[in-house]
Biotite code that builds the C-alpha atoms (Angstrom):
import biotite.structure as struc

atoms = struc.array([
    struc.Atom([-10.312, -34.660, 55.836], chain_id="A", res_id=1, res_name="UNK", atom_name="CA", element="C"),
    struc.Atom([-8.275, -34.594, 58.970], chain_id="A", res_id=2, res_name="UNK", atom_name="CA", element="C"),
    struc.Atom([-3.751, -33.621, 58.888], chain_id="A", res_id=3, res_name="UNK", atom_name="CA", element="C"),
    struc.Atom([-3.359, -37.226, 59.149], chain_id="A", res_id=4, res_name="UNK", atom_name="CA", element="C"),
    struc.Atom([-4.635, -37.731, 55.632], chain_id="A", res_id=5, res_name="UNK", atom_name="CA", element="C"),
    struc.Atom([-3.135, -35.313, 54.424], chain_id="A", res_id=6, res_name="UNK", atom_name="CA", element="C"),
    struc.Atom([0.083, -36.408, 55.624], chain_id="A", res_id=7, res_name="UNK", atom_name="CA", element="C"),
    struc.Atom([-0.112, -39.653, 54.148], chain_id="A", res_id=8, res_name="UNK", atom_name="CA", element="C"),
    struc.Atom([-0.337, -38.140, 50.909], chain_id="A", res_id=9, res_name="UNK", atom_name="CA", element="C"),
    struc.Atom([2.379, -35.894, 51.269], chain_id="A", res_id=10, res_name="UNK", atom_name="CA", element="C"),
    struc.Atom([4.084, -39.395, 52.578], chain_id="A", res_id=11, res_name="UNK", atom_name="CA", element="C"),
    struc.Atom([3.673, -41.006, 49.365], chain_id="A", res_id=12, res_name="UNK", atom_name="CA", element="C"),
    struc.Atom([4.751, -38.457, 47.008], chain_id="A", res_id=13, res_name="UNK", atom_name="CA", element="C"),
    struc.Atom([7.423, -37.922, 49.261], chain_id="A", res_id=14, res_name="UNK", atom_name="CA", element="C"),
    struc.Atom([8.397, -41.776, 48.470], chain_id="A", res_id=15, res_name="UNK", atom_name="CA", element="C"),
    struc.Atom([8.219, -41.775, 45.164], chain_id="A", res_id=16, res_name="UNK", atom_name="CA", element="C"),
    struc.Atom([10.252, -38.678, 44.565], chain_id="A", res_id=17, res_name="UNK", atom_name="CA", element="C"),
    struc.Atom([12.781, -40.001, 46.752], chain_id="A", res_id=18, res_name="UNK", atom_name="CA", element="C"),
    struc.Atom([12.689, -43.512, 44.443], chain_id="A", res_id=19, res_name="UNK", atom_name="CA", element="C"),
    struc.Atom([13.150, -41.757, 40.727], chain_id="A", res_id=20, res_name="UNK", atom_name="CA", element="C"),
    struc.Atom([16.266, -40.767, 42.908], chain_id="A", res_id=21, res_name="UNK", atom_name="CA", element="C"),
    struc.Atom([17.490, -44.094, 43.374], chain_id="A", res_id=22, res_name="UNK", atom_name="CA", element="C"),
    struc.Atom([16.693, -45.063, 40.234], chain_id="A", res_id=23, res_name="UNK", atom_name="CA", element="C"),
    struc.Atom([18.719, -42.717, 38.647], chain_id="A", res_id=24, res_name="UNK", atom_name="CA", element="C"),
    struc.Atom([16.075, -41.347, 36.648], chain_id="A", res_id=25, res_name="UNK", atom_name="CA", element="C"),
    struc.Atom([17.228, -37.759, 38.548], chain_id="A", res_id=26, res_name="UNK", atom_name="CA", element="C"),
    struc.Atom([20.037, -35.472, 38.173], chain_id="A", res_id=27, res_name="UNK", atom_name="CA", element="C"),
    struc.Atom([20.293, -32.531, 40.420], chain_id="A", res_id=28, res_name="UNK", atom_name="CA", element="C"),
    struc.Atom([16.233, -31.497, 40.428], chain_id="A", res_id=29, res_name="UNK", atom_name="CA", element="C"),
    struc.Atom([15.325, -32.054, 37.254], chain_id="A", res_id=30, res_name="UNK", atom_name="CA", element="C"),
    struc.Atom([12.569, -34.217, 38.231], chain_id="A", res_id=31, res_name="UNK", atom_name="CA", element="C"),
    struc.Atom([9.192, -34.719, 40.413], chain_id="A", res_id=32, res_name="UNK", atom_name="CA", element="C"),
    struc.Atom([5.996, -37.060, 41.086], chain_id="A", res_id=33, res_name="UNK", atom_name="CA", element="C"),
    struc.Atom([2.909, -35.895, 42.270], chain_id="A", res_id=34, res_name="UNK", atom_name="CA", element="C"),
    struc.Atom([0.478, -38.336, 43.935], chain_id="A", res_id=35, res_name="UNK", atom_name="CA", element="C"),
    struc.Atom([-3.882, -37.214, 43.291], chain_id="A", res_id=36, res_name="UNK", atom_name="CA", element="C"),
    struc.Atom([-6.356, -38.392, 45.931], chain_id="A", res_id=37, res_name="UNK", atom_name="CA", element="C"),
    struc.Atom([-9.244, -37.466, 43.274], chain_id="A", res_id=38, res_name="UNK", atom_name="CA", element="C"),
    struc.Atom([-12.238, -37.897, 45.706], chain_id="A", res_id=39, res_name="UNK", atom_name="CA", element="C"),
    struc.Atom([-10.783, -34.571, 47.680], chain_id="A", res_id=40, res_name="UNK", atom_name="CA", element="C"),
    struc.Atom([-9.417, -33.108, 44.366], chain_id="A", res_id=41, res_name="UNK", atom_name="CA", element="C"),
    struc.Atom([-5.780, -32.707, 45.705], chain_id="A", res_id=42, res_name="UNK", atom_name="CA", element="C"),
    struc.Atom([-2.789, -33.650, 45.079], chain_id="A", res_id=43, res_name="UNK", atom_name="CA", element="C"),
    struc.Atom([0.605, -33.751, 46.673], chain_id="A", res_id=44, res_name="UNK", atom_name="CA", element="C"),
    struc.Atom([3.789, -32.399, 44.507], chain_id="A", res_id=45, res_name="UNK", atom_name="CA", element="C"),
    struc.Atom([7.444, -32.172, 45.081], chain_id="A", res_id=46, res_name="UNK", atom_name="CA", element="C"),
    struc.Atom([8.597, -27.898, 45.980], chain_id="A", res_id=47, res_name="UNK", atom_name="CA", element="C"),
    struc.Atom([9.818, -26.086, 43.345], chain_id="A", res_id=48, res_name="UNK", atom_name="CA", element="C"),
    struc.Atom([13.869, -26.237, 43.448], chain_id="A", res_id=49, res_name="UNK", atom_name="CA", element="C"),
    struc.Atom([14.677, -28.166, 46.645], chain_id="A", res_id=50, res_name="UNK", atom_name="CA", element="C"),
    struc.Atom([17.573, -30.238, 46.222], chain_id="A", res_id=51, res_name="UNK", atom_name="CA", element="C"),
    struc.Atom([16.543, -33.956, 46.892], chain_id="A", res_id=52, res_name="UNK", atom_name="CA", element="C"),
    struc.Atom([19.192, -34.366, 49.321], chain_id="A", res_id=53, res_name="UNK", atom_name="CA", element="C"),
    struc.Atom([17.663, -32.008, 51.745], chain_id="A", res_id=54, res_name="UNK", atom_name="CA", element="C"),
    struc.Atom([14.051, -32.889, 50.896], chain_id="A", res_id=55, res_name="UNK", atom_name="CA", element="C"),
    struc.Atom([11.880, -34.136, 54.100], chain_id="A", res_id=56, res_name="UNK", atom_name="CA", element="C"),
    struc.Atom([8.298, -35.157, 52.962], chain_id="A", res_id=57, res_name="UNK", atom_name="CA", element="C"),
    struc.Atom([7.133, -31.992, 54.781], chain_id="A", res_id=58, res_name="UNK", atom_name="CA", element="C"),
    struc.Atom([8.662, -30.439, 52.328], chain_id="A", res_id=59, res_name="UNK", atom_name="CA", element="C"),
    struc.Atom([5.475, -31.484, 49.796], chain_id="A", res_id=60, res_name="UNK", atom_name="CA", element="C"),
    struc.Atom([3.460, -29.334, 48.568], chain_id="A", res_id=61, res_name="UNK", atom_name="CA", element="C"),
    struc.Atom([-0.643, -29.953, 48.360], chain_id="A", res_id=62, res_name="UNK", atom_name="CA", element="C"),
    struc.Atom([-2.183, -28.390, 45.537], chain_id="A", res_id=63, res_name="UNK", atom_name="CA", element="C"),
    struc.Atom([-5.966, -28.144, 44.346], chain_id="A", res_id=64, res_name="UNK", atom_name="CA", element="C"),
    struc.Atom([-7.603, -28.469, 40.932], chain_id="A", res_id=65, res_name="UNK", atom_name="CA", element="C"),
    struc.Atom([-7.311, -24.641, 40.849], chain_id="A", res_id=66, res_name="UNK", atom_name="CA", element="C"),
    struc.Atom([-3.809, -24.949, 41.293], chain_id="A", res_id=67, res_name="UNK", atom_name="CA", element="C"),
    struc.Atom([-4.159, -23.478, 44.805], chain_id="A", res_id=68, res_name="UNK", atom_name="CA", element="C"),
    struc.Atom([-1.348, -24.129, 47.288], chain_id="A", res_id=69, res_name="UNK", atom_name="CA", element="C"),
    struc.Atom([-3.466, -25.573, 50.292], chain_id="A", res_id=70, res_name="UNK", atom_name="CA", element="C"),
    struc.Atom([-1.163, -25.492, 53.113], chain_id="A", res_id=71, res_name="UNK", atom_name="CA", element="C"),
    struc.Atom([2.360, -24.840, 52.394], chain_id="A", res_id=72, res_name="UNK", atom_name="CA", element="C"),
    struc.Atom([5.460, -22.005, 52.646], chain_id="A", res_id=73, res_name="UNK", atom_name="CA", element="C"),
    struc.Atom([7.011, -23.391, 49.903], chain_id="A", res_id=74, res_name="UNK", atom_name="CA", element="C"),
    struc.Atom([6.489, -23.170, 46.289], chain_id="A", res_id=75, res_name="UNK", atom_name="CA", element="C"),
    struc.Atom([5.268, -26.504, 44.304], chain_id="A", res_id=76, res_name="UNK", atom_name="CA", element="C"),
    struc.Atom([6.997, -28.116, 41.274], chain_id="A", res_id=77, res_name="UNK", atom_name="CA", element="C"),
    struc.Atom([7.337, -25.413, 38.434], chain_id="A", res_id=78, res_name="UNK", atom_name="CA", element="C"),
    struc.Atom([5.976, -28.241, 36.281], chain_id="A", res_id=79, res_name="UNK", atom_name="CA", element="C"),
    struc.Atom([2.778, -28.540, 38.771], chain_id="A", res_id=80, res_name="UNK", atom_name="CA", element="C"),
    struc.Atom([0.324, -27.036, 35.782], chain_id="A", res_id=81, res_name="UNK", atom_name="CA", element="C"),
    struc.Atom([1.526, -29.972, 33.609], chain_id="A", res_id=82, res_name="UNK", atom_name="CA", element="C"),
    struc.Atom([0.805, -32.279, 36.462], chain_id="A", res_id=83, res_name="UNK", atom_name="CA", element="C"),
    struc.Atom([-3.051, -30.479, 36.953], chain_id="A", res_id=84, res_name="UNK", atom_name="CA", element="C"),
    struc.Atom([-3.818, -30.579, 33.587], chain_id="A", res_id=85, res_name="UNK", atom_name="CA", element="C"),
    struc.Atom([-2.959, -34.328, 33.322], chain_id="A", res_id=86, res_name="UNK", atom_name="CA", element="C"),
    struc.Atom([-5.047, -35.192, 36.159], chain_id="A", res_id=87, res_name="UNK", atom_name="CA", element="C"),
    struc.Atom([-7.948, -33.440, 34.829], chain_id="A", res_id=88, res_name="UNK", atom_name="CA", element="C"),
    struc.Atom([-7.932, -34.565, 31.765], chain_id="A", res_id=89, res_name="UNK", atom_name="CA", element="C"),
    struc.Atom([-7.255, -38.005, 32.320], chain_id="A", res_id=90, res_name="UNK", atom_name="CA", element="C"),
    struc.Atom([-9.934, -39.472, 34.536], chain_id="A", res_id=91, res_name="UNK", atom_name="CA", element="C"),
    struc.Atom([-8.421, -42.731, 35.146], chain_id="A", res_id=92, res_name="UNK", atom_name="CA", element="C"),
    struc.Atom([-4.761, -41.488, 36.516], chain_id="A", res_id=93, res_name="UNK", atom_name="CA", element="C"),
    struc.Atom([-3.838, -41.141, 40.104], chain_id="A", res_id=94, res_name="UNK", atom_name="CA", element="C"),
    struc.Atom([-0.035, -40.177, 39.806], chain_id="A", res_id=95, res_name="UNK", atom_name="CA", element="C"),
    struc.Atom([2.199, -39.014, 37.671], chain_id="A", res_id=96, res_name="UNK", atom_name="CA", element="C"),
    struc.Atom([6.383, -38.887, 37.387], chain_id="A", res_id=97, res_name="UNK", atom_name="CA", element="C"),
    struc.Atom([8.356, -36.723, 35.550], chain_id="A", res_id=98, res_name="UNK", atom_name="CA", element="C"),
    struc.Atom([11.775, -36.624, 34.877], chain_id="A", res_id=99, res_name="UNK", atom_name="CA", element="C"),
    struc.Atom([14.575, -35.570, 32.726], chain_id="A", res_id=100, res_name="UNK", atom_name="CA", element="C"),
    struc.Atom([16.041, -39.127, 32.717], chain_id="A", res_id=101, res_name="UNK", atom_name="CA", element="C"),
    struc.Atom([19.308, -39.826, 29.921], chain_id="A", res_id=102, res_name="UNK", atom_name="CA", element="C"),
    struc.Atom([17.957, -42.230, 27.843], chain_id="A", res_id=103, res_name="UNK", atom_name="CA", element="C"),
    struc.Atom([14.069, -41.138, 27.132], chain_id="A", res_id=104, res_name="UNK", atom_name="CA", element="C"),
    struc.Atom([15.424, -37.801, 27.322], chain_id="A", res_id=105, res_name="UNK", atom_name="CA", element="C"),
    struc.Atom([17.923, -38.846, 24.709], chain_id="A", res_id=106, res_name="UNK", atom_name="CA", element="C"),
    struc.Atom([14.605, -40.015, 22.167], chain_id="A", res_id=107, res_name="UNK", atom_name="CA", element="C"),
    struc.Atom([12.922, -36.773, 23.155], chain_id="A", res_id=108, res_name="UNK", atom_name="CA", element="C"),
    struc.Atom([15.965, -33.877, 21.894], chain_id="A", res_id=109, res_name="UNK", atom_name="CA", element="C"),
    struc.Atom([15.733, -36.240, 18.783], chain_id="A", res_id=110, res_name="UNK", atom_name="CA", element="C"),
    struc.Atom([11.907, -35.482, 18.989], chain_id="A", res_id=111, res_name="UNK", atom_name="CA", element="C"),
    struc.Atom([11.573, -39.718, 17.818], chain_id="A", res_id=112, res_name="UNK", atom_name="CA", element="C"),
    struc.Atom([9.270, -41.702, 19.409], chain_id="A", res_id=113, res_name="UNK", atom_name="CA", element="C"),
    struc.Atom([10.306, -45.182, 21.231], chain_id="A", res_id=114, res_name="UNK", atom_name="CA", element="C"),
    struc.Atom([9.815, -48.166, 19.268], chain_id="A", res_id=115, res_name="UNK", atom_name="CA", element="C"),
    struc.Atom([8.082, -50.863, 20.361], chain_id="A", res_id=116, res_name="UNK", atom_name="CA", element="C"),
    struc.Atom([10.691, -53.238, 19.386], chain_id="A", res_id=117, res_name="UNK", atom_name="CA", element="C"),
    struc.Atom([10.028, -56.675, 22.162], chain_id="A", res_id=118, res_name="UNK", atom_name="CA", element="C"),
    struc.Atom([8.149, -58.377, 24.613], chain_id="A", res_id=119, res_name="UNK", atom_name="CA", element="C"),
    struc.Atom([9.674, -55.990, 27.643], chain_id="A", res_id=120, res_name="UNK", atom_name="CA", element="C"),
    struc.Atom([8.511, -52.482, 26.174], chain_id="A", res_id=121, res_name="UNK", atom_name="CA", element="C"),
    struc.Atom([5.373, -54.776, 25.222], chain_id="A", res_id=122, res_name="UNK", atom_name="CA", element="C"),
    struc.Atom([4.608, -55.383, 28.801], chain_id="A", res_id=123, res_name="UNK", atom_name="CA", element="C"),
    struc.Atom([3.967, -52.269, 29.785], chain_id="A", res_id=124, res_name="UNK", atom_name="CA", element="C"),
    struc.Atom([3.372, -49.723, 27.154], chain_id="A", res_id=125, res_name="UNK", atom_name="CA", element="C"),
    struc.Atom([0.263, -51.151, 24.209], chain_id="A", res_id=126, res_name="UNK", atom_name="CA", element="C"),
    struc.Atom([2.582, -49.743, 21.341], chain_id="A", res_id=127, res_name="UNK", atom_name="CA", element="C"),
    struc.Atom([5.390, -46.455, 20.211], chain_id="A", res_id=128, res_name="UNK", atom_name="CA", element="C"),
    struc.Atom([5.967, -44.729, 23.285], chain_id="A", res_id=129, res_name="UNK", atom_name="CA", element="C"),
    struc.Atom([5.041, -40.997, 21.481], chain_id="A", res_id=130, res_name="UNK", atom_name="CA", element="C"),
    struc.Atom([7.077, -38.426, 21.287], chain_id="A", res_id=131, res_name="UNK", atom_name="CA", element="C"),
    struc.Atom([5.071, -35.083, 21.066], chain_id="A", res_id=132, res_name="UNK", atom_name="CA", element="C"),
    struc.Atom([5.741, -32.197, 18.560], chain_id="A", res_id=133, res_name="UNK", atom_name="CA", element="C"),
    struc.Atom([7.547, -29.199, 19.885], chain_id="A", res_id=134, res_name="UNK", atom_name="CA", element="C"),
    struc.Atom([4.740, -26.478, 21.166], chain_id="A", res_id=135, res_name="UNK", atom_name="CA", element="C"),
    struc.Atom([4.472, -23.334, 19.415], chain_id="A", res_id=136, res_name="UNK", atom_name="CA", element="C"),
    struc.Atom([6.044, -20.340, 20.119], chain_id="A", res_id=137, res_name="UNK", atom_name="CA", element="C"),
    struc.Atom([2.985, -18.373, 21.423], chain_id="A", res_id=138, res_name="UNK", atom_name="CA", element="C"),
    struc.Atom([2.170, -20.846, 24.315], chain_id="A", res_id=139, res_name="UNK", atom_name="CA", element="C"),
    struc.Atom([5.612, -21.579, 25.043], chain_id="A", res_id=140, res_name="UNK", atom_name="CA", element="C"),
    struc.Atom([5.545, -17.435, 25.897], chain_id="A", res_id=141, res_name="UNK", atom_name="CA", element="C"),
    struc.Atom([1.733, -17.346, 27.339], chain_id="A", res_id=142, res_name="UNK", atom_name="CA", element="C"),
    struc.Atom([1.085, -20.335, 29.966], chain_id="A", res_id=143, res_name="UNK", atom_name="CA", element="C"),
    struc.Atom([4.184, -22.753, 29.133], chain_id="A", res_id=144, res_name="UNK", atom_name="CA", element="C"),
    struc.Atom([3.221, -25.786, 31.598], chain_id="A", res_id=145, res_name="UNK", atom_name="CA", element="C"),
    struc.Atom([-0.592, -25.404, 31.344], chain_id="A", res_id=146, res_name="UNK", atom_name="CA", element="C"),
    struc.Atom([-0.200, -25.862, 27.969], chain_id="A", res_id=147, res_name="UNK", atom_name="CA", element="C"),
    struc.Atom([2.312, -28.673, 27.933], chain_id="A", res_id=148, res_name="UNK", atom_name="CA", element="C"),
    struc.Atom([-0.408, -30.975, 30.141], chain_id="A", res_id=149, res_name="UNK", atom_name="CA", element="C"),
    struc.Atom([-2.986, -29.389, 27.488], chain_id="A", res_id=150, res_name="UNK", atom_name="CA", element="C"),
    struc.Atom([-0.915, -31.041, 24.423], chain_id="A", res_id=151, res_name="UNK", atom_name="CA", element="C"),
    struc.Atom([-0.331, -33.904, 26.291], chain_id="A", res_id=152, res_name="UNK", atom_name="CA", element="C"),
    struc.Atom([-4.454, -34.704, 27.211], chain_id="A", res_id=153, res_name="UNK", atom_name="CA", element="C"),
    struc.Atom([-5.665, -33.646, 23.156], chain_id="A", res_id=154, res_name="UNK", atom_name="CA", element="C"),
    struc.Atom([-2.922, -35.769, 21.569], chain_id="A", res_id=155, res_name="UNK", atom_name="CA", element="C"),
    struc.Atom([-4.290, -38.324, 23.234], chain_id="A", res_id=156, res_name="UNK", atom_name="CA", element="C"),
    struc.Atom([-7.507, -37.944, 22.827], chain_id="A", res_id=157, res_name="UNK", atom_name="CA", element="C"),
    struc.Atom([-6.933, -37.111, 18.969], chain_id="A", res_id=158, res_name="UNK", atom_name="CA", element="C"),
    struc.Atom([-4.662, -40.506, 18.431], chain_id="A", res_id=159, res_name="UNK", atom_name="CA", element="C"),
    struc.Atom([-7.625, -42.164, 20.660], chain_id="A", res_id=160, res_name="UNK", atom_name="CA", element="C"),
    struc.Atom([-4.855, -43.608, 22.964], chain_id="A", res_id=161, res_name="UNK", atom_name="CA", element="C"),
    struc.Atom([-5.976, -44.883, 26.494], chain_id="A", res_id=162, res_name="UNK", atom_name="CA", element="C"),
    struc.Atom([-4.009, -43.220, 28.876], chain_id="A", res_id=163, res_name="UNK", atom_name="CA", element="C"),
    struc.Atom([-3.780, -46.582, 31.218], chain_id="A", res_id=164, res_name="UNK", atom_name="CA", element="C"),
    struc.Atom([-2.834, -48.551, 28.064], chain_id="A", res_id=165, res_name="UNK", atom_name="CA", element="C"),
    struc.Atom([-0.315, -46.215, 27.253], chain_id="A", res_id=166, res_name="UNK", atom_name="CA", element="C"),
    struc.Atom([0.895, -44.811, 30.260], chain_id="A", res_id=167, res_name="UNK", atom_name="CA", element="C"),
    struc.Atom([3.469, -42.081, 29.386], chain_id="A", res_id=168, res_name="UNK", atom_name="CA", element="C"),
    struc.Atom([4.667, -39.887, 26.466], chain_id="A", res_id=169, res_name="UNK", atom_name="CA", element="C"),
    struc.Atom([8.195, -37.640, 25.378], chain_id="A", res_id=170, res_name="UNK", atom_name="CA", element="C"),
    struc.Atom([7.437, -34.108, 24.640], chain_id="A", res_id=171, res_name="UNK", atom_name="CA", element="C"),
    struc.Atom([10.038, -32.958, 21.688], chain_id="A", res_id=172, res_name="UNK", atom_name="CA", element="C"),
    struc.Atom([13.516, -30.798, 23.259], chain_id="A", res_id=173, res_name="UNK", atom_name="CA", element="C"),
    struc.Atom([12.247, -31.500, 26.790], chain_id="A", res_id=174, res_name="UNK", atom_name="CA", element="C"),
    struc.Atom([11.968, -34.836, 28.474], chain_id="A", res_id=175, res_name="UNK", atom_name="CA", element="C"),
    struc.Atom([9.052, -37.696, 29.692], chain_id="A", res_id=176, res_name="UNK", atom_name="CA", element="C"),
    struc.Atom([6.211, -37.619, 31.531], chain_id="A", res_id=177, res_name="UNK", atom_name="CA", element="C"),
    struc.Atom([5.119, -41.155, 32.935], chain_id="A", res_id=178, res_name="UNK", atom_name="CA", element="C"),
    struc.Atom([1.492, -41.507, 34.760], chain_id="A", res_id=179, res_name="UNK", atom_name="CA", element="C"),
    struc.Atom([-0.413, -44.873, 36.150], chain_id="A", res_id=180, res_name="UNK", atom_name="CA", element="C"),
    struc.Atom([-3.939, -45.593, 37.793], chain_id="A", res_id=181, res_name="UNK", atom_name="CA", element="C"),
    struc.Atom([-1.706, -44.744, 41.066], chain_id="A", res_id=182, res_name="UNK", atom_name="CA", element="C"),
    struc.Atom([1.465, -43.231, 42.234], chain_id="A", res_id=183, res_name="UNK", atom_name="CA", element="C"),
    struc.Atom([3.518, -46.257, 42.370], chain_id="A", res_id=184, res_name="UNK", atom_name="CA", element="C"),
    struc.Atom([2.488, -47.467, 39.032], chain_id="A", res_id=185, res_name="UNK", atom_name="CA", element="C"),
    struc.Atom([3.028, -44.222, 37.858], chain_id="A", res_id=186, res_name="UNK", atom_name="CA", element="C"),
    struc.Atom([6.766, -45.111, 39.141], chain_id="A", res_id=187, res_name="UNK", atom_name="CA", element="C"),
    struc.Atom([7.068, -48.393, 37.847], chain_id="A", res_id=188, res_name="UNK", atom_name="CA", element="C"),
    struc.Atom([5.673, -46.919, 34.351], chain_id="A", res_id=189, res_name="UNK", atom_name="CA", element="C"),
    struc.Atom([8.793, -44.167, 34.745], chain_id="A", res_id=190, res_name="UNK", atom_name="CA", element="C"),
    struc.Atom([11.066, -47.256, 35.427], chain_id="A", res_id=191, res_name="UNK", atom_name="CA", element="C"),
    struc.Atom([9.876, -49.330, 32.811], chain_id="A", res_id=192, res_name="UNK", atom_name="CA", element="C"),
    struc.Atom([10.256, -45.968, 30.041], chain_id="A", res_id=193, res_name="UNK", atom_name="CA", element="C"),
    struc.Atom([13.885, -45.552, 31.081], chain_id="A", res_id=194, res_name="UNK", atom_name="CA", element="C"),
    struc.Atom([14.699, -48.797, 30.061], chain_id="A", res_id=195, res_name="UNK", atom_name="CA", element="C"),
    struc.Atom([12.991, -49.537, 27.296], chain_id="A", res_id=196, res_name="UNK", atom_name="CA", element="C"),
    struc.Atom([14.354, -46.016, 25.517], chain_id="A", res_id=197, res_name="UNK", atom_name="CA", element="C"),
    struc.Atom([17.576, -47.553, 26.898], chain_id="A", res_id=198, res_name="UNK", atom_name="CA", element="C"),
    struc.Atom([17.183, -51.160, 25.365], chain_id="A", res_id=199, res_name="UNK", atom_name="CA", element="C"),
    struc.Atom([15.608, -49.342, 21.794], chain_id="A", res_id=200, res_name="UNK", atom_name="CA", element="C"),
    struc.Atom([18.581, -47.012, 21.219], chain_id="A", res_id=201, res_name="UNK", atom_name="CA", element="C"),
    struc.Atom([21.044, -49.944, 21.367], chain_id="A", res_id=202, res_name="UNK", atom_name="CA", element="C"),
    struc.Atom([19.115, -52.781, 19.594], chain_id="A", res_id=203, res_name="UNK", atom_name="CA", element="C"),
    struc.Atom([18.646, -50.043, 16.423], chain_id="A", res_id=204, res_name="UNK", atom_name="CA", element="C"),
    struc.Atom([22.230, -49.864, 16.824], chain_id="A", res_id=205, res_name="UNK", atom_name="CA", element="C"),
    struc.Atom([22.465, -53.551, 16.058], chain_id="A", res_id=206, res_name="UNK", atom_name="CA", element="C"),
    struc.Atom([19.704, -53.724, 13.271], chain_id="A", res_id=207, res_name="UNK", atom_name="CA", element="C"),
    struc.Atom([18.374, -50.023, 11.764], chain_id="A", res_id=208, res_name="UNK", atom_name="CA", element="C"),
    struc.Atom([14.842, -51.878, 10.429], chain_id="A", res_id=209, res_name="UNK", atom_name="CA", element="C"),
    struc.Atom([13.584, -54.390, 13.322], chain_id="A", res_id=210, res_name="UNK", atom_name="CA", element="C"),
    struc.Atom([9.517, -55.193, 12.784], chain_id="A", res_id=211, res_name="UNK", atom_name="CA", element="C"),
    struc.Atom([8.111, -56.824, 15.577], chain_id="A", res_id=212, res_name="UNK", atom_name="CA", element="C"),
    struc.Atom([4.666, -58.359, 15.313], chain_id="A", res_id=213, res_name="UNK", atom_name="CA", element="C"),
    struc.Atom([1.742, -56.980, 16.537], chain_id="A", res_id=214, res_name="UNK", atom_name="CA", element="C"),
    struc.Atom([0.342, -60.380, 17.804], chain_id="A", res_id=215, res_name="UNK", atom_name="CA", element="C"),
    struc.Atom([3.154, -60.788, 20.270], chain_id="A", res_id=216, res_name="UNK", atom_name="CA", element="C"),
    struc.Atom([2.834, -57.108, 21.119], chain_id="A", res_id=217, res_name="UNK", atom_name="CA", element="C"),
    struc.Atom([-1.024, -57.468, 21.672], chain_id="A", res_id=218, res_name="UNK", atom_name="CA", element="C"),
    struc.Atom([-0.495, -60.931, 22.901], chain_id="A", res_id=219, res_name="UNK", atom_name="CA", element="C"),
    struc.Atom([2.186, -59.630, 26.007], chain_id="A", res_id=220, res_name="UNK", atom_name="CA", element="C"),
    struc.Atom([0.069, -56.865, 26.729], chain_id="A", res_id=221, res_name="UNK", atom_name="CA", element="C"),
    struc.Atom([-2.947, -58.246, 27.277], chain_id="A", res_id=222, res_name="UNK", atom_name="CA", element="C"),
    struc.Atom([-1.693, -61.437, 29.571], chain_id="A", res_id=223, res_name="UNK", atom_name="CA", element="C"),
    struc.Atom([-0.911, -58.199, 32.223], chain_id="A", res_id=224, res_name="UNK", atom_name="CA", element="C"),
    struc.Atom([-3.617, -55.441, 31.067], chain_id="A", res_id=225, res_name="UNK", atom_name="CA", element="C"),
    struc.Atom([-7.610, -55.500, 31.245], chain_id="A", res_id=226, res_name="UNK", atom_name="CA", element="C"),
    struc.Atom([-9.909, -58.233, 31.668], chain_id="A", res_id=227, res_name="UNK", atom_name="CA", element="C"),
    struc.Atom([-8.146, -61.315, 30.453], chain_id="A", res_id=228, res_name="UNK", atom_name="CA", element="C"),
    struc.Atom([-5.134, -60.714, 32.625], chain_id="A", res_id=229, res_name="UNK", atom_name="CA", element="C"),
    struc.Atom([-3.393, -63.895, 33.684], chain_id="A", res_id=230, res_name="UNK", atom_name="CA", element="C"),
    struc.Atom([-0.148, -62.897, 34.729], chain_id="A", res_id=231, res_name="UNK", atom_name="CA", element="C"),
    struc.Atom([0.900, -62.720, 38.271], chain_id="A", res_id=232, res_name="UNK", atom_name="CA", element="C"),
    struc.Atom([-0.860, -63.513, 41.406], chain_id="A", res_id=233, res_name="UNK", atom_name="CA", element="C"),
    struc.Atom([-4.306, -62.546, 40.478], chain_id="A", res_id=234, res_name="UNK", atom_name="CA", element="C"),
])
């Protein structure tokens, strides 16, 4: 595993955290993605603090499973337990964005999930984006982001969601955590989160009880997800 590789990872989170920028999913630093090579069990993680204007990919941090900082001066994302716990509970994902972004963030302090309410939310997420109750007191106090990528691995695993199939969650006060088979779909999954909580709050504002069927849900979902995929250039 030679500092080429290793810069190419720190590359590609570097990208991506740059991007949540221009998508205006960021304010100030409340945000970061993190980008896993799981074969080498690292991963690559925006430093704690830096303002995104002065950020050089350099500037990334590589982490281990242990949460060891491998080679770096700089301290990673405060959120990087979240980010390890994620990755080791969830076999399948390979980078993961999180950011305090208005409109999911909006859902979240209301501790609501996000609807499922058309064919665009449909298209990427298999259902209600959840929104995740607020964690209790004593591991807010004791290990506060270890245990936030804790809740976030046994909800899932106790609402049997696939983690691919339903690629990100709101946690209740804070904000959304978005994740994908890779970094950039991890991105596009952030993207896609931001404006469907957009697109929800303002078509409840129009109509308080909307029920869309499942069988367009399922029927969207499926044409871009798993084996029976048809849509795009395949």
């Amino acid at each position: 595993m030679g500092t080429g590789y290793l810069d190419q990872l720190k590359q590609e989170a570097f990208e991506v955290n740059m991007g949540i920028v221009r998508e205006r999913l960021v304010v100030l630093t409340w945000g970061n993605a993190s980008s896993f090579d799981r074969a080498n069990g690292i991963f690559a993680i925006k430093p704690s603090g830096v303002s995104y204007s002065l950020l050089k990919w350099q500037d990334i941090v590589l982490v281990d499973l242990d949460g060891n900082v491998i080679d770096s001066k700089l301290k990673p994302s405060s959120d990087t337990l979240t980010h390890l716990e994620i990755y080791k509970g969830f076999s399948s994902v390979g980078g993961i964005v999180h950011t305090h972004s208005p409109w999911a963030t909006i859902w979240a302090q209301a501790s609501k999930s996000i609807p499922v309410l058309g064919t665009t939310h449909s298209d990427h997420f298999n259902g209600d984006v959840p929104c995740l109750p607020y964690l209790n007191k004593d591991k807010v106090e004791s290990a506060y982001e270890k245990e936030t990528g804790i809740q976030i691995v046994e909800f899932f695993k106790e609402q049997k969601l696939d983690p691919i199939h339903m690629p990100g969650c709101l946690l209740s006060g804070h904000a959304s955590f978005a994740w994908g088979e890779t970094l950039q779909k991890a991105f596009e999954n952030a993207v896609a989160l931001e404006s469907c909580a957009h697109m929800a709050f303002h078509s409840l504002g129009l109509k308080n009880n909307i029920e869309f069927p499942r069988y367009i849900l399922n029927k969207h979902f499926t044409r871009k997800h798993g084996q029976n995929a048809y849509y795009g250039q395949l």
